[in-house]
C-alpha positions in Angstrom: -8.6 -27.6 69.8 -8.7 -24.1 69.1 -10.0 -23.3 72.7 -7.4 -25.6 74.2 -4.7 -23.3 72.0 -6.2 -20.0 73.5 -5.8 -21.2 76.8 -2.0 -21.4 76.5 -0.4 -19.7 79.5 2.9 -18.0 79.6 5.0 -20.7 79.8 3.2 -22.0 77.0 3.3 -19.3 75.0 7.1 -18.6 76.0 7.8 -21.8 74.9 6.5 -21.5 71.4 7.9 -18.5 70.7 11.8 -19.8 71.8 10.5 -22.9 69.8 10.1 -21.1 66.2 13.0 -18.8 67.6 15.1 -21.5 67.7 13.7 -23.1 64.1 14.7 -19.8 62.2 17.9 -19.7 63.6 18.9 -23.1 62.8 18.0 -22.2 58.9 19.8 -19.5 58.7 23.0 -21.2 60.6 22.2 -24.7 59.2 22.2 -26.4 62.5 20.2 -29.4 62.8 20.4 -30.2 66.2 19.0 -26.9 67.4 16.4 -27.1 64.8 15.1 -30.2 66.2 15.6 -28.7 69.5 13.3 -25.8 68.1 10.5 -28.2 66.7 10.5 -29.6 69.9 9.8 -26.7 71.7 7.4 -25.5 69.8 5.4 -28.9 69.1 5.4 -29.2 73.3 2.3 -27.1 73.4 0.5 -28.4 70.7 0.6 -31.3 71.8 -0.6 -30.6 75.8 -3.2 -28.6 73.7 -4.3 -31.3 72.0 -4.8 -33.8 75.1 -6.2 -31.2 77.0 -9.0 -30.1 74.1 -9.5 -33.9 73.8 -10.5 -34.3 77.6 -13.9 -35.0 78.1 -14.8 -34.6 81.5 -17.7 -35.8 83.1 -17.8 -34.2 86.8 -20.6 -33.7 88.8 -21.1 -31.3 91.0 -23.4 -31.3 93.9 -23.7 -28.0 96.4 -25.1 -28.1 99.7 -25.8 -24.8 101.8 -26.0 -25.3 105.3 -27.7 -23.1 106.8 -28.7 -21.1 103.9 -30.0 -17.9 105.9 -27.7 -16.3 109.1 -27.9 -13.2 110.9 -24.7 -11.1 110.2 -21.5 -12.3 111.5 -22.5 -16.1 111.2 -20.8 -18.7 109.4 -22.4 -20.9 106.8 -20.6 -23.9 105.4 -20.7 -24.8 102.0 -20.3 -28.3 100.6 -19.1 -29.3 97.1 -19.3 -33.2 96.3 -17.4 -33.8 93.2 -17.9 -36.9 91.0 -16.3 -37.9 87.7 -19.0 -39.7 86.1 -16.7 -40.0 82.7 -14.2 -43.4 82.3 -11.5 -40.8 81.0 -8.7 -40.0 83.5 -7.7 -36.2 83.8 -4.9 -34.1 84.7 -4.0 -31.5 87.1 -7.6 -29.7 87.9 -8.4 -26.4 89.8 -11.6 -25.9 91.1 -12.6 -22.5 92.1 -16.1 -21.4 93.4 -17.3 -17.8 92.7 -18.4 -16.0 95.9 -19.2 -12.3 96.5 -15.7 -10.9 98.2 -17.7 -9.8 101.5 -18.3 -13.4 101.6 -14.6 -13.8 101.9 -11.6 -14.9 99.5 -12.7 -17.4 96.9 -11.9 -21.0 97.6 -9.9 -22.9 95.1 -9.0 -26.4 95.3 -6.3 -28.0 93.4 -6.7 -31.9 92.5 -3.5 -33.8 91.3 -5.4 -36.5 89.2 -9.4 -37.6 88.6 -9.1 -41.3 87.7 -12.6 -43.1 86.6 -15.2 -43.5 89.3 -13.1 -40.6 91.3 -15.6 -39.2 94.2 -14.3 -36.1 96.8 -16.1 -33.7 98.9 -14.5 -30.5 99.8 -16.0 -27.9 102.1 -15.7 -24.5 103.0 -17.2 -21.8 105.5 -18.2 -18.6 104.1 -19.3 -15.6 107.0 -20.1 -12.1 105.9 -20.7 -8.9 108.3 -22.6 -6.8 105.4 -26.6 -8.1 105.0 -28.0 -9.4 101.7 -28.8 -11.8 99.2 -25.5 -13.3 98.0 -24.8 -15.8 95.0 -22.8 -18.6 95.8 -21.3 -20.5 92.6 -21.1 -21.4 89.8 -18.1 -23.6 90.2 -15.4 -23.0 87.7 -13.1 -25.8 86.9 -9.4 -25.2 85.2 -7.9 -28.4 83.2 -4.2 -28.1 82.8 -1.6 -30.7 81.7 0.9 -31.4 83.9 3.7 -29.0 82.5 1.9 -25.8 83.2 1.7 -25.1 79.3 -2.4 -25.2 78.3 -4.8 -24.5 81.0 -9.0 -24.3 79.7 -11.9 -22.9 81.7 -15.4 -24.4 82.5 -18.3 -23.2 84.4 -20.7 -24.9 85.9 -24.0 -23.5 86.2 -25.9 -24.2 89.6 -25.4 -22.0 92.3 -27.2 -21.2 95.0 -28.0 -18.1 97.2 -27.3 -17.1 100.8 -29.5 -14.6 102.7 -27.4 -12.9 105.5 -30.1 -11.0 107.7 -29.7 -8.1 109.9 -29.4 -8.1 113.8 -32.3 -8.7 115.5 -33.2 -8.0 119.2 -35.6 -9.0 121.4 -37.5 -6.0 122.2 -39.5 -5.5 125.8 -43.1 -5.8 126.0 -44.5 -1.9 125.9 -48.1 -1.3 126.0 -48.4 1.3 122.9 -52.1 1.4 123.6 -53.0 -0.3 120.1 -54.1 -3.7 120.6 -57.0 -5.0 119.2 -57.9 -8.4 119.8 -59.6 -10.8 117.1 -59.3 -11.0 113.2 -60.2 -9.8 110.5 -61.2 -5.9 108.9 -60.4 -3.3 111.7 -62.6 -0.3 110.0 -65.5 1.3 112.3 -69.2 -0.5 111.2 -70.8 2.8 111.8 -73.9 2.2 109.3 -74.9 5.3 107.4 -78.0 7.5 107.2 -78.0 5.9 104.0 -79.3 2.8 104.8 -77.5 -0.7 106.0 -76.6 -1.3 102.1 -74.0 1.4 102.1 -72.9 0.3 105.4 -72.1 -3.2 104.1 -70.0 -2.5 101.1 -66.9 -1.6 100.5 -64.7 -0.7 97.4 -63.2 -3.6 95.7 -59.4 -4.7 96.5 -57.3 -6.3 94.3 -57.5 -10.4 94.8 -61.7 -9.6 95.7 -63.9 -12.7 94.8 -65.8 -11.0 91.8 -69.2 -12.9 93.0 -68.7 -10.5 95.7 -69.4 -7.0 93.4 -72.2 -5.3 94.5 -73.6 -4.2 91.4 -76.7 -1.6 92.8 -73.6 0.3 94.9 -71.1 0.1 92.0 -74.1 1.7 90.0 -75.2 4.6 92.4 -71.2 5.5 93.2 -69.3 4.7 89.9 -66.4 2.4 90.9 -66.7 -1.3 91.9 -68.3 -2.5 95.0 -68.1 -5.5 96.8 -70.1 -7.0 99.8 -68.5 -7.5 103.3 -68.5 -10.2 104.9 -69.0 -9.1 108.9 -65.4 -9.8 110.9 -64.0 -9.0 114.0 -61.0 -6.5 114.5 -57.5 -7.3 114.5 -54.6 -5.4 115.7 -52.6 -4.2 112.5 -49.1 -2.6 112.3 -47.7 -0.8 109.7 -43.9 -0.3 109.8 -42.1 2.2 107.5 -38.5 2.6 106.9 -36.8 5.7 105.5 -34.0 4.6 103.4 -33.3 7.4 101.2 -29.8 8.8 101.2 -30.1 12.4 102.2 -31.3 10.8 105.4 -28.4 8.9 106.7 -24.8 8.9 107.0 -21.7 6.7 107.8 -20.9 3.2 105.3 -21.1 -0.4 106.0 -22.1 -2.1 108.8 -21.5 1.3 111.3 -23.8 2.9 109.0 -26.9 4.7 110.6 -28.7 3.0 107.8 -28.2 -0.6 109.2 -29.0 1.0 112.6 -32.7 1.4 110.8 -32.7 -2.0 109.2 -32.2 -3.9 111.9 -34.5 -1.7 114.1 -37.2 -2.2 111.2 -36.5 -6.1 111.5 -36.8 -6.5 115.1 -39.8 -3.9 115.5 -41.7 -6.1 112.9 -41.1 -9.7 114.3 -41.6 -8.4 117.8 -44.9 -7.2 116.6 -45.6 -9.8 114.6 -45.3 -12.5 117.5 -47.5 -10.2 119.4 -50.4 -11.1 116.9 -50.2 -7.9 114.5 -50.7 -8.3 111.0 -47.9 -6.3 109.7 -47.0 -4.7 106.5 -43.8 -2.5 105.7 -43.1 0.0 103.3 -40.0 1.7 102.3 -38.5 -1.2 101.3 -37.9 -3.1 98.0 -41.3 -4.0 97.3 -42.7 -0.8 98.0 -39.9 0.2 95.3 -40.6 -2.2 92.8 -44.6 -1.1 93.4 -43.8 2.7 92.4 -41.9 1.3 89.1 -45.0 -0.7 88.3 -47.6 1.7 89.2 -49.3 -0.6 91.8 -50.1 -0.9 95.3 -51.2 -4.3 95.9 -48.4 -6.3 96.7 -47.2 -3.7 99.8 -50.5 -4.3 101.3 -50.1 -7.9 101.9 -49.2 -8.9 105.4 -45.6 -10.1 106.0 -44.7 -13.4 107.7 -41.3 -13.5 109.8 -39.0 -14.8 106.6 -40.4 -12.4 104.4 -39.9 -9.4 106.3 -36.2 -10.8 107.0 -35.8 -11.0 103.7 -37.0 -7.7 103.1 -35.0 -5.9 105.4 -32.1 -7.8 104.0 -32.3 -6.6 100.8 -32.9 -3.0 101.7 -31.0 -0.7 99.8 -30.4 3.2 99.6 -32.5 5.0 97.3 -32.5 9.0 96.2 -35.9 9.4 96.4 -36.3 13.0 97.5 -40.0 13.0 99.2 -42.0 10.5 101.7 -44.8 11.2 99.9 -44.4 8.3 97.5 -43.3 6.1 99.5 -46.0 6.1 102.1 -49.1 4.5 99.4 -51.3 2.7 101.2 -55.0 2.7 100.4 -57.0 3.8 103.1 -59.7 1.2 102.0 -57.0 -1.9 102.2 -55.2 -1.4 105.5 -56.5 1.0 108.6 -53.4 0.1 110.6 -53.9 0.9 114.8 -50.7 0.9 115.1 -47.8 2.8 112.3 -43.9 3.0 113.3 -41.9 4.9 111.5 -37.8 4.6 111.2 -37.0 8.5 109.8 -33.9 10.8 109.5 -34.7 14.1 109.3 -37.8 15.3 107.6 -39.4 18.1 105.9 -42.7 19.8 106.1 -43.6 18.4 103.5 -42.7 14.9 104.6 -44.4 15.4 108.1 -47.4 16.0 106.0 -47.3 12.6 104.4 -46.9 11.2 107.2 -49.6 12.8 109.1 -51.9 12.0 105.9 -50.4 8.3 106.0 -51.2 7.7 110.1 -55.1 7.6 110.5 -56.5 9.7 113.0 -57.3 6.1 115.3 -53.9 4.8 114.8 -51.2 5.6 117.1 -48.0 6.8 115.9 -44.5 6.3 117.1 -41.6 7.5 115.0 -37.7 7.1 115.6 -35.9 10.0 114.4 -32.0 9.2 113.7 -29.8 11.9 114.7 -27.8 11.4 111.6 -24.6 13.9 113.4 -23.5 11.0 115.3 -23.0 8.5 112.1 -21.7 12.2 109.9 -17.8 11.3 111.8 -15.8 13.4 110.8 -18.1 16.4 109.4 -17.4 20.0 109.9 -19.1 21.2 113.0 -21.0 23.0 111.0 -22.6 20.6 109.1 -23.2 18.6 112.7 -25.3 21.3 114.4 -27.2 21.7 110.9 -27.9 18.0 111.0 -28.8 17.7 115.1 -30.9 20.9 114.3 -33.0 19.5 111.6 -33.7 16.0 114.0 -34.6 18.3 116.6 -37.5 20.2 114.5 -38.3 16.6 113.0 -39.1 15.6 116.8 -41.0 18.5 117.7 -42.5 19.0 114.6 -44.1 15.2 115.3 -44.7 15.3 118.9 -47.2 18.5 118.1 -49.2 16.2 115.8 -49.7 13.7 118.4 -46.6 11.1 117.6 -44.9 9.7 120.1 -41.1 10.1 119.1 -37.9 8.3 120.6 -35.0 10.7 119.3 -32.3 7.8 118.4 -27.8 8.6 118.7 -25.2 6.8 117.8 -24.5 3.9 120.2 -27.9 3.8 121.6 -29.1 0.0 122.1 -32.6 -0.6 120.3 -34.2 -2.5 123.3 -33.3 0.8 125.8 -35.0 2.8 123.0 -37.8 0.9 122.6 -38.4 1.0 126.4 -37.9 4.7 126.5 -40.9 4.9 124.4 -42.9 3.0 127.2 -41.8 4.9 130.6 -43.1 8.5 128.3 -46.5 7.1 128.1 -45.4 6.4 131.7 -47.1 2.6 131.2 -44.4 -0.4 130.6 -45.1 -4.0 130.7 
């Protein structure tokens, strides 16, 4: 009751005050009439209050997502089926579901009256040009009585989530020169003047079989040692995106940031279905592995979904410095093959990123020329940015990278073929 009386709306709460209004006039005037008139106005709510705290509703709600992962710019329907499992009638009902606004307006629903045994399925299409993980739900349900005078809230609490993904292209078949064929550990099996032991161990990884440890190594060189097992090579990839703010420019779905994402995404399930075993850093994970002080979750290879759904979460971050962002262990993951997505980039940062590419791996890079996204910068401010891309590229190309220098309005699939006719070798 007393929830049913805070939900009185304006009309409701008009009509209570002219109700009393009315009441104290009559005493002072001593007219019955408009004192009953006043008791009636002001009893009006009270009483849709108390039908409408007294309704016990028993609807079910049942959400369906179909399909619950698109690319940007897709639809996706959504479908409510609504059941009142209760034998109680109800009233006037709105039914609103919650939804992120990129997702577009919220739907609402209005149903005149629920009887007993009342089934209805209502459905909707949601489409959203911005990528992410999006919440869709709970369902909030309005009762009101049929004069507009009480109106009470309830929220369901299922939802369910939508992932939009970012564009991806098919990319042409250019021969980088890093293919491996096989599977398994890709590290040299050079055996040391040491002896064949020393050649045969390795340090221990997180997720290692402990009957593995080899205790007369772990002995000898202080830190645990572990056996391995003899394995052919397997091409490996290692794809990093730079996602820190002072590298790009532009907002939303122009931005040179989702020029990256979606060049990250379609980099990595080209290589993927080319038979690398791919990892990515610079994304959420690799975030969440710096807040918790550990590597070994960005080391683990990334199947098709996941690396959609990592790219699709992928947000800006102020981190000031590549260097911690590029922690792989040497010892887990000897990619031939490391792509980086960059803006423009320090000494410093071309350091780590000479430290991060092994000397056997070959590197390509895509520098953004963040100028082209900066619209409407001084021209100043341009021919700083373009200046700093162009020392980023020739700062890399000197330390053996092989660099596609990326504008605004340049088609990922003509870059990534560019990258093939400078090693003069296309497939």
């Amino acid at each position: 009751m007393r929830q049913a009386l805070r939900g009185l709306t304006t009309r409701g709460r008009a009509f209570v005050a002219a109700g009393i209004t009315a009441s104290l006039c009559a005493l002072l005037l001593g007219q019955k009439d408009l004192l009953r008139v006043g008791i009636l106005l002001a009893a009006l709510p009270v009483v849709a209050a108390l039908v409408v705290g007294r309704t016990r509703l028993r609807l079910q709600v049942r959400r369906s997502l179909a399909p619950d992962q698109v690319p940007v710019g897709a639809p996706a329907t959504v479908e409510l089926a609504l059941s009142n499992q209760g034998r109680m009638p109800a009233g006037l009902l709105l039914l609103e579901d919650r939804i992120p606004y990129v997702l577009g307006h919220r739907p609402r629903f209005v149903v005149d009256r629920v009887s007993p045994n009342w089934r209805r399925t209502v459905t909707y299409t949601v489409k959203s040009d911005v990528r992410g993980m999006f919440q869709v739900g709970p369902l909030m349900l309005t009762v009101a009585d049929p004069f507009g005078l009480v109106e009470t809230t309830r929220t369901f609490t299922r939802s369910q989530h939508l992932l939009v993904t970012p564009r991806v292209y098919k990319l042409p078949e250019v021969r980088l020169g890093a293919d491996r064929a096989g599977s398994g550990e890709n590290r040299p099996r050079a055996i040391a003047s040491a002896g064949e032991e020393d050649a045969t161990v390795r340090e221990y990884r997180d997720g290692d079989d402990l009957r593995r440890v080899h205790w007369r190594s772990t002995a000898r060189r202080g830190e645990l040692m572990v056996r391995r097992e003899e394995q052919p090579w397997q091409s490996r990839c290692s794809l990093f995106l730079d996602a820190r703010t002072i590298s790009h420019h532009g907002h939303g779905p122009s931005s040179s940031l989702e020029w990256a994402v979606s060049a990250a995404a379609s980099i990595g399930i080209d290589r993927t279905r080319r038979g690398y075993v791919t990892t990515m850093l610079g994304g959420p994970t690799t975030l969440n592995a710096i807040t918790r002080r550990t590597s070994a979750a960005v080391h683990q290879p990334l199947t098709e979904q996941q690396l959609l759904t990592e790219c699709a979460t992928v947000e800006e971050h102020k981190y000031a410095d590549l260097g911690p962002l590029l922690t792989v262990d040497r010892h887990a993951q000897e990619p031939s093959l490391v792509i980086a997505i960059l803006g423009a980039c320090s000494s410093e940062d071309i350091t780590a990123l000479n430290r991060w590419r092994t000397s056997q791996a070959t590197g390509v890079a895509l520098v953004l020329d963040a100028a082209g996204w900066a619209v409407g910068a001084e021209p100043e401010k341009a021919a700083r940015l373009t200046a700093a891309a162009d020392a980023t590229e020739n700062e890399l190309r000197r330390n053996g990278w092989r660099v596609a220098r990326v504008s605004r309005g340049d088609h990922l699939p003509t870059v990534w073929s560019g990258l093939g006719l400078r090693s003069g070798r296309i497939a």
